[in-house]
C-alpha positions in Angstrom: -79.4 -13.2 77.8 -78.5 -9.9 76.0 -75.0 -11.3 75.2 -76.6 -14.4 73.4 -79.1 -12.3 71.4 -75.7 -10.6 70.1 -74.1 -13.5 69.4 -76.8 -15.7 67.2 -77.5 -11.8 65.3 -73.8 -11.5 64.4 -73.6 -15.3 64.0 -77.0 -15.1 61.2 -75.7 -12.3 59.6 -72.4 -13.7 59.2 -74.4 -16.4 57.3 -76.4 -14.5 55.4 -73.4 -12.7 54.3 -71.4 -15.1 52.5 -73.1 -14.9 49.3 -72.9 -11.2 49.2 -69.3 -11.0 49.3 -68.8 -14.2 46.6 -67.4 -13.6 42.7 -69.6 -13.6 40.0 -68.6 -16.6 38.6 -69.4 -19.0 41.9 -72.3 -20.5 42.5 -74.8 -19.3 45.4 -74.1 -20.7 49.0 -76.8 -23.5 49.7 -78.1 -22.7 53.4 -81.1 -25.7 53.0 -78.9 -27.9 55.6 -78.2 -25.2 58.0 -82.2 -24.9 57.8 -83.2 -28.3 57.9 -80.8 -28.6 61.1 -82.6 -25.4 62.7 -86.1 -27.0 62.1 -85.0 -30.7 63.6 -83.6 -29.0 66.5 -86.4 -27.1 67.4 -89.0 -29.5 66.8 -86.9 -32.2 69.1 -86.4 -29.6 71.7 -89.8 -28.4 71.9 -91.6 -31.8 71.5 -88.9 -32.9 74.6 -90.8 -29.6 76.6 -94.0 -30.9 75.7 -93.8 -34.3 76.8 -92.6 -33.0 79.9 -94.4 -30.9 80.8 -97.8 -33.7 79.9 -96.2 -36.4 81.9 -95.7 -33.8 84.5 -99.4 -33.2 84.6 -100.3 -36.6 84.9 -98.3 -37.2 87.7 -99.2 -34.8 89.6 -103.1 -35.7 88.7 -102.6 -39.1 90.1 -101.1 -38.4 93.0 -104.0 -36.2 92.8 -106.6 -38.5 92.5 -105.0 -42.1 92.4 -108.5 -43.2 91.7 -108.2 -41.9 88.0 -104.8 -43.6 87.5 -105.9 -45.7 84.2 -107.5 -42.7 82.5 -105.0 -40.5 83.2 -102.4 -42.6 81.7 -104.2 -43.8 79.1 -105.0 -40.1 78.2 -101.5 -39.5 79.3 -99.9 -42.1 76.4 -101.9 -40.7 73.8 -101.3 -37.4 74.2 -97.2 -38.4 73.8 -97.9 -40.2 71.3 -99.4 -37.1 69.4 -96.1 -34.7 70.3 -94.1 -37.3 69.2 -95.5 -37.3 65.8 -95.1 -34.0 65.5 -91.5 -34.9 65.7 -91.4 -37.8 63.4 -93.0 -36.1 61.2 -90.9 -32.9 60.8 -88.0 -35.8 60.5 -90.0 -37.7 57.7 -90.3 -33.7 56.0 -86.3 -32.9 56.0 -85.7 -36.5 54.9 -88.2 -35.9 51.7 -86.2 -32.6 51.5 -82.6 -34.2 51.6 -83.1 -36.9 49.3 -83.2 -35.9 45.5 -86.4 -37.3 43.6 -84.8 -39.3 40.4 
């Protein structure tokens, strides 16, 4: 775990280090995609933890209680269906970000 905390804090300062070292005349180094990928990675990844960890609940609430089967999933698919705006709607964000207004 150590060796990866060395690697991304060499890795971000390598990024952050590019516009230091760049003429006068060049323009600045736009890191907005390198952000947008950071923030649609990590909402994905986390949303993907979340729903897994909810249908993992239900499950194991059913088997459980098998009587409560309907509620739970019913509870169950709306709770997804909330994490996975979450997710649409970071996408929806970086795609109002990438595309230039005109």
């Amino acid at each position: 775990m150590r060796k990866l905390q060395n690697v991304l804090m060499v890795l971000s300062l390598l990024c952050f280090a590019v516009p230091a070292f760049a003429d006068g005349g060049s323009a600045a180094v736009d890191l907005a995609p390198i952000g947008i990928g950071i923030g649609i990675a990590l909402a994905a990844g986390l949303c993907g933890i979340g729903q897994g960890r909810a249908v993992g609940s239900a499950v194991e609430s059913v088997a459980r209680n098998p009587g409560a089967a309907g509620t739970i999933q019913l509870l169950m698919i709306l709770g997804l269906a909330f994490i996975e705006s979450l997710t649409l709607f970071t996408f929806a964000m970086i795609f109002i970000r990438i595309v230039p207004h005109k």
